[in-house]
C-alpha positions in Angstrom: 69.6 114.1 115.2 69.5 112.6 111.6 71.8 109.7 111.1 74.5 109.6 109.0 74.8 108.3 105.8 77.4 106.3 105.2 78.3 104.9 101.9 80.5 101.0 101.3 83.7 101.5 100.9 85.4 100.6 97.4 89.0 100.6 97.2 89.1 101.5 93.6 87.3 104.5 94.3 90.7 105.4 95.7 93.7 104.2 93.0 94.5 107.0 91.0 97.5 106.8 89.6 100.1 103.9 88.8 101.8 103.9 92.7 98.2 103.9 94.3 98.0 100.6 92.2 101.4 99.3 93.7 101.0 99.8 97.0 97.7 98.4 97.2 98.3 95.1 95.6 101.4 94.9 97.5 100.2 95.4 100.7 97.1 92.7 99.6 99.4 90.2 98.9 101.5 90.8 102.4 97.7 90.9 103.8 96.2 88.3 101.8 98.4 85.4 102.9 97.6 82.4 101.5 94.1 83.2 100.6 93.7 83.4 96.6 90.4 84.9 96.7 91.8 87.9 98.5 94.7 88.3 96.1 92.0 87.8 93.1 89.2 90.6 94.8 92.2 92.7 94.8 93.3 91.9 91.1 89.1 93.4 90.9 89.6 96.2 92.1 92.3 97.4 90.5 90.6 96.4 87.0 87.2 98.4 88.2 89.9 101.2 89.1 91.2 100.9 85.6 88.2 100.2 83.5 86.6 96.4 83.2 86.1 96.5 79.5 89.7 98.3 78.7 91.0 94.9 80.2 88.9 92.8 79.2 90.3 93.9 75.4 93.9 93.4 76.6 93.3 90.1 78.1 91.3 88.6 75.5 88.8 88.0 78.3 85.2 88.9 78.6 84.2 91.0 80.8 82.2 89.0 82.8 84.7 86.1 82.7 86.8 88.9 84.6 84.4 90.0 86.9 83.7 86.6 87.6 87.5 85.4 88.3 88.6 88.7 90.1 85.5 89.4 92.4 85.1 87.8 96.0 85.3 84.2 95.5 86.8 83.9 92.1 89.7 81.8 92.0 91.2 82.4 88.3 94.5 80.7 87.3 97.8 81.4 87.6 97.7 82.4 83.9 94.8 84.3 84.1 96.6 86.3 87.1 100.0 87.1 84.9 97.5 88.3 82.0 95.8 90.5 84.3 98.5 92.0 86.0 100.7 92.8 82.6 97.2 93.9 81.3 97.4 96.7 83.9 100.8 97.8 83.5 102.3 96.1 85.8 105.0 93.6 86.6 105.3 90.4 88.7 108.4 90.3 91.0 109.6 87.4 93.8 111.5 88.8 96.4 112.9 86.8 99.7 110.8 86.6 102.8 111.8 89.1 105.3 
């Protein structure tokens, strides 16, 4: 019997359209806890989804300052996080714990 091939998953393989995107980072940062790193591999996977270099031009980043900050164990500022996300299209909202 041949084995089968399995491929790595990518979550941005899988963020289509501006909901996808939502949800995901949503869910991250219910999942993430306290763990920057997570948040920021998340923040990476939404910018592969969307096109490194596309950012990179909104954020007046390079791209590799981006792939550094927002793969596994980058840990970019709070700054660089707010550019990132309004970069994509999105917004940052605070909401009570439930």
């Amino acid at each position: 019997m041949a084995k089968p091939k399995l491929r790595k998953f990518d979550a941005a393989n899988y963020l289509k359209s501006e909901k996808d995107i939502a949800l995901y980072l949503e869910a991250c940062l219910k999942d993430g806890g306290d763990d920057p790193a997570f948040i920021a591999a998340a923040l990476g996977d939404i910018a592969r989804a969307r096109g490194i270099s596309e950012l990179a031009e909104k954020t007046g980043m390079t791209r590799a300052g981006l792939y550094k900050a927002l793969g596994k164990d980058g840990n970019p500022s709070f700054g660089a996080v707010l550019k990132v996300i309004r970069a994509m299209g999105l917004e940052f909202h605070i909401a009570p714990q439930k």
